[in-house]
N, C-alpha and C positions, 0 to 999 in steps of 0.2 A: 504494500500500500504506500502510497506517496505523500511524505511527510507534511504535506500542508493538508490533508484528508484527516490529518491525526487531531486529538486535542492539544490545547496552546496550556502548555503547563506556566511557561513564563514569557512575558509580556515586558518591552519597556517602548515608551512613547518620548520623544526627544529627550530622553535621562539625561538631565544635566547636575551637576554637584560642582558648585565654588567655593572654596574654604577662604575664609577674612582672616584677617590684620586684626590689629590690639584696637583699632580707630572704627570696626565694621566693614572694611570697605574691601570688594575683594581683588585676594590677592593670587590665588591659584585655580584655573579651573581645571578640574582633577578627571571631569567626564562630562562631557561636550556633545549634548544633540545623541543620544546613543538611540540606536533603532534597531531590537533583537528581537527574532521569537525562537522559544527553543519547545520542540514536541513530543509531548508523551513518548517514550519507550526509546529514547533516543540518547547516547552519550555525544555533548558538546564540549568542543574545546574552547575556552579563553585563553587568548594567547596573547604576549605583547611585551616588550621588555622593563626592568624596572620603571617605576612611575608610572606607567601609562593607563592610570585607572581600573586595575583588575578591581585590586583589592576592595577600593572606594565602590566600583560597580556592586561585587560581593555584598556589602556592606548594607548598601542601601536597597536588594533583596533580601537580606535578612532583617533589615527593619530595624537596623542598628545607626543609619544614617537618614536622614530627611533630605530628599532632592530639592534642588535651591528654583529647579524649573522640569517640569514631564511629568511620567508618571513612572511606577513597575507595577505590576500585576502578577500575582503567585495563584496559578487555579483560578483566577476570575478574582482576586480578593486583594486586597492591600496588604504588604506585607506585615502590617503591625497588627493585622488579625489573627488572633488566637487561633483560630481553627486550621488559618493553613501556615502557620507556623510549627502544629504539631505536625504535620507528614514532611520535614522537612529536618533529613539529616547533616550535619556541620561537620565535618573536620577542617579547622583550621590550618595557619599555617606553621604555627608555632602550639604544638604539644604540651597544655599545661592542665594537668592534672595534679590530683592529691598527693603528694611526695610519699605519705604514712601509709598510704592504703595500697591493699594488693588488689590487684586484677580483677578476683570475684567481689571484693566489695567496692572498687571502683563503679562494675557495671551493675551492681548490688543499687548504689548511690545512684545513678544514673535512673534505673529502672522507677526507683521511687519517683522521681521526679516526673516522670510521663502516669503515673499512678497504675503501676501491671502490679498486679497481686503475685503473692509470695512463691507460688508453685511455677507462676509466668516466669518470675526474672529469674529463678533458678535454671529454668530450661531452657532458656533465651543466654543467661551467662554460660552455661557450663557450653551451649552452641557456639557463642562467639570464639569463647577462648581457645577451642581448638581449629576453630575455622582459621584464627588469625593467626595459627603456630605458636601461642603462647603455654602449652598444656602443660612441659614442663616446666614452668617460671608463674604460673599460677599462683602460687603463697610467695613471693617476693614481692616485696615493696614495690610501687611505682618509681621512685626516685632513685631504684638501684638501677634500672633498666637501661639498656643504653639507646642511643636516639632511633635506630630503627626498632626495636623495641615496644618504646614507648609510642611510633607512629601505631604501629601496630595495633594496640590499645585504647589509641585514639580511634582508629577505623570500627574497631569493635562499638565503642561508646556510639557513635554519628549513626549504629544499624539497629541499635538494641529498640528504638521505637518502629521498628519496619516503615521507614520512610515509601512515600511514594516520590521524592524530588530528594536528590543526594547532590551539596556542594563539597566538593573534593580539591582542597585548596596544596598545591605540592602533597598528594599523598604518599610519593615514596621517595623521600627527601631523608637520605641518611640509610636508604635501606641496602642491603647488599641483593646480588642480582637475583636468588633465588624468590628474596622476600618482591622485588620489583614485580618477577614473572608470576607469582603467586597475586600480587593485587591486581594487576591485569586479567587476570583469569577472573576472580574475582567481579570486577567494574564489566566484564561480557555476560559471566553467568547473568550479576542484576538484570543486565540491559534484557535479556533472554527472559526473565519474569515481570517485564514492563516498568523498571522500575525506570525514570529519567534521573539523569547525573550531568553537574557539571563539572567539568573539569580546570582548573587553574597549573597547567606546569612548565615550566621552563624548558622541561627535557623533552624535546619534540619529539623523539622514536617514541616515548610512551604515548602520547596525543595519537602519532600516527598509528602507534600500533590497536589502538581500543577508539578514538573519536569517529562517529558519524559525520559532522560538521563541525568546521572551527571557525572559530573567527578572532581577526589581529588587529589587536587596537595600539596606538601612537598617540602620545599627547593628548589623552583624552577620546581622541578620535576614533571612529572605526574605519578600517583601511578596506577591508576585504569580509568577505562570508561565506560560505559555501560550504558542500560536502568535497568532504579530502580526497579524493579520488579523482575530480573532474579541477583542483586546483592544483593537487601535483603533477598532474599527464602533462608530458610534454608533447602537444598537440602535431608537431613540424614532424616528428619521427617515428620509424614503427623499429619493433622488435622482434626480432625471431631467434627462438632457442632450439635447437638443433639436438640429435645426441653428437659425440665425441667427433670431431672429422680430421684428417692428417693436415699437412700444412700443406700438401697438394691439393686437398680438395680444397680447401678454404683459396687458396690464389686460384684454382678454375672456378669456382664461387664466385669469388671478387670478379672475375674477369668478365664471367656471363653477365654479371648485375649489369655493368659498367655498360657493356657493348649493344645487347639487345633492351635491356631496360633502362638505361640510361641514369641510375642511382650510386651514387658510391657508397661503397662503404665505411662509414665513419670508425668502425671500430669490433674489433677482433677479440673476446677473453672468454674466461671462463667463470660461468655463474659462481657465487661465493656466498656460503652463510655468513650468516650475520654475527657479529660477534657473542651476543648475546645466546643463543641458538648452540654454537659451540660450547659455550661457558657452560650451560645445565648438560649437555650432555656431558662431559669430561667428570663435570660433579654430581653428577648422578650413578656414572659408571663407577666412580670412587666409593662414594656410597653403599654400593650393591657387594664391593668386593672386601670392601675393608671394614663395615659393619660398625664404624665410631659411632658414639653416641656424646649428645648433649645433652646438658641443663637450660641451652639458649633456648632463644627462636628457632624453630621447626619451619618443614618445606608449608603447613597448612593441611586442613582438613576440607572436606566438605561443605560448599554453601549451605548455612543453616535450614532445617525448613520452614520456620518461621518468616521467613522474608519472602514469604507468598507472593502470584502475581499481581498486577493491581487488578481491580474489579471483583477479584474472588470474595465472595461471600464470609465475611466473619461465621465461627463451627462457635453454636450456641449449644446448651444445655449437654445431653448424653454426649450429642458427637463430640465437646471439647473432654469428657471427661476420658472417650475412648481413645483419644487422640495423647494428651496427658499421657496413661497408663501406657501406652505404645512406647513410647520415647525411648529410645536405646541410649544405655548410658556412653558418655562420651567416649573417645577410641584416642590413644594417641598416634601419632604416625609412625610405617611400620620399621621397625630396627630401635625404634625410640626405649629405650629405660622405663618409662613412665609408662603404665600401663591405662591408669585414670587418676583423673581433676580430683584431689584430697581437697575437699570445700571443709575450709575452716569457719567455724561460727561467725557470721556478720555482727562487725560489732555496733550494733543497732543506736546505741546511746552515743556514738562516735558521728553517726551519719544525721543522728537527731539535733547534736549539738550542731554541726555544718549545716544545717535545715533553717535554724534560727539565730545563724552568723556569728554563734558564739566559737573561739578558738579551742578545737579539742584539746582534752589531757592527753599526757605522755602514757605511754606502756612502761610497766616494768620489763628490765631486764629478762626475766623470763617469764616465759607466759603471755598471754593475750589480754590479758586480763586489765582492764586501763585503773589508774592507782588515781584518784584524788588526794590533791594539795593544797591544803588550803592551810595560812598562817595561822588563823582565828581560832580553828579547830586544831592546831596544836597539842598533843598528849601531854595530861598533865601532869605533875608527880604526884606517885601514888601515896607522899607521907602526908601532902597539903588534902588529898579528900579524906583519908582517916580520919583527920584531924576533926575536919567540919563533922565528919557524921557523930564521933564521941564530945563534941561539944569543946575539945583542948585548943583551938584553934589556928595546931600547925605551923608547919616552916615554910617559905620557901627561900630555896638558895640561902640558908642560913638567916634569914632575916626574920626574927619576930614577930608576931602579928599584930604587939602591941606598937611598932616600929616601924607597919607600914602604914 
């Protein structure tokens, strides 16, 4: 079907965004007249070098920025509406999550915040964690992580509300090439369950390798749009790939072209993988033979089932409770040490205080268990309450009572 037959998940009408001066007056226009639409079941690229209004665009689709002239439209609705706010998953560009918190209570935290009941976010976390290669690093801290890691965990958090619209800001920035070719897969399956994504990366092979259409902004401006297939073809030339030929055929080749067709040949070699391509095969093959194991990030699991296609019907009453009882417990990847996600007790009072912006207590040294501190509540010596209770009236630190 042809993508303008499709629904218009996002909309902008001249987007303009000026940021002011200390006096009001403006000093930078950040996105200039922007005219997108992007469609249901579709991955788009934003593309464009530092400055040139991604982020700002980003921004003022997620309802974080107020356009200074135009409009954006998310589903039909303004982006500062609650309702299409919730099918709207975020990874940013910079990974900042809870330092203290591990992985299940991360998406633990998260889960609350969309309000999925407690059997939900168990089977929505113990799904992400291994989907995203995290199964063995599961009970480490977030803050111990390292930056691909941590994107990781991020990507998990932006899926746990089954978005139907996913902004994906550099999401494999830091990662090594396994974890790359892993998100990629990943960002086709969605697209394969109707989900729409956008995309924000610098690293064009990723864009080529997963975007339907991109589009390249400058100075605010938009330069170009299109699907990537009809903007990379180089229109003036054709190719033909052959099997193997000797270096005689190839000059009676060349010669024929030349004579009765009157085309030269520009150029003679041999197709080449890609580097990437080479890279997992070498480490995969290593993999199979030499059977190492980690405690890292893993190659990744299975797209969750949870992240249904769009339009399917919510499973009400028996069929969710059949569906629940189904659920196979998580698997790690094969050769892995880790056999299953040991879910440590969520520490509920920990996610309650971050609920109501109060800064959590520390953990003791050993154990889960979170220790309150408090001055006030200080122990007090046990000779000064004998004292009160037999009526003598106690010491403290030496000091008589008649003395204080």
């Amino acid at each position: 079907m042809d993508h303008r037959q499709r629904d218009v998940v996002v909309e902008t009408v001249a987007l303009t965004k000026n940021f002011k001066d200390f006096w009001g007056r403006d000093k930078v226009r950040a996105v200039d007249d922007l005219n997108l639409q992007i469609h249901q079941g579709e991955v788009f690229g934003l593309l464009g070098p530092n400055g040139s209004g991604k982020t700002t665009t980003i921004k003022m689709l997620l309802g974080l920025l107020y356009p200074s002239r135009g409009r954006a439209r998310l589903f039909g609705k303004d982006p500062s509406d609650v309702s299409a706010k919730s099918r709207i998953g975020y990874l940013p560009e910079e990974t900042r999550l809870y330092q203290f918190l591990d992985s299940v209570e991360t998406l633990d935290f998260y889960g609350r915040l969309f309000k999925l009941d407690g059997s939900e976010r168990d089977r929505r976390t113990d799904a992400l964690v291994e989907m995203v290669g995290l199964s063995a690093a599961a009970t480490r801290p977030v803050g111990q992580y390292s930056k691909g890691m941590a994107r990781r965990i991020g990507l998990a958090q932006s899926l746990i509300n089954d978005p139907d619209f996913l902004i994906l800001d550099e999401p494999t920035s830091g990662m090594d090439p396994i974890g790359t070719r892993s998100i990629k897969d990943l960002i086709l399956e969605l697209k394969t369950r109707g989900k729409t994504i956008l995309l924000s990366s610098h690293l064009l092979s990723d864009v080529e390798d997963v975007c339907d259409r991109v589009a390249i902004m400058y100075g605010g401006k938009l330069l170009c749009c299109g699907p990537v297939s009809e903007l990379l073809a180089q229109q003036e030339m054709t190719q033909v790939v052959t099997e193997r030929l000797s270096g005689e055929q190839v000059r009676e080749l060349t010669a024929y072209m030349a004579e009765t067709l009157g085309t030269n040949v520009v150029s003679v070699g041999t197709p080449r993988d890609r580097l990437e391509q080479f890279f997992l095969r070498i480490v995969r093959q290593a993999q199979e033979e030499m059977q190492l194991k980690t405690s890292g990030a893993l190659a990744g699991g299975q797209v969750s089932e949870f992240l249904r296609a769009r339009g399917d019907e919510p499973i009400e009453g028996a069929a969710l409770l059949d569906q629940l009882s189904s659920v196979e417990e998580p698997r790690a990847a094969e050769g892995s040490a880790v056999k299953e996600i040991r879910r440590e007790p969520v520490r509920t009072d920990v996610l309650e205080q971050l609920a109501q912006g109060r800064e959590p207590e520390s953990r003791e040294a050993e154990g889960d268990s979170v220790k309150e501190v408090h001055p006030e509540k200080a122990e007090v010596d046990r000779s000064v309450l004998d004292g009160l209770v037999d009526g003598s009236g106690g010491q403290e630190g030496g000091v008589e009572k008649g003395n204080r």
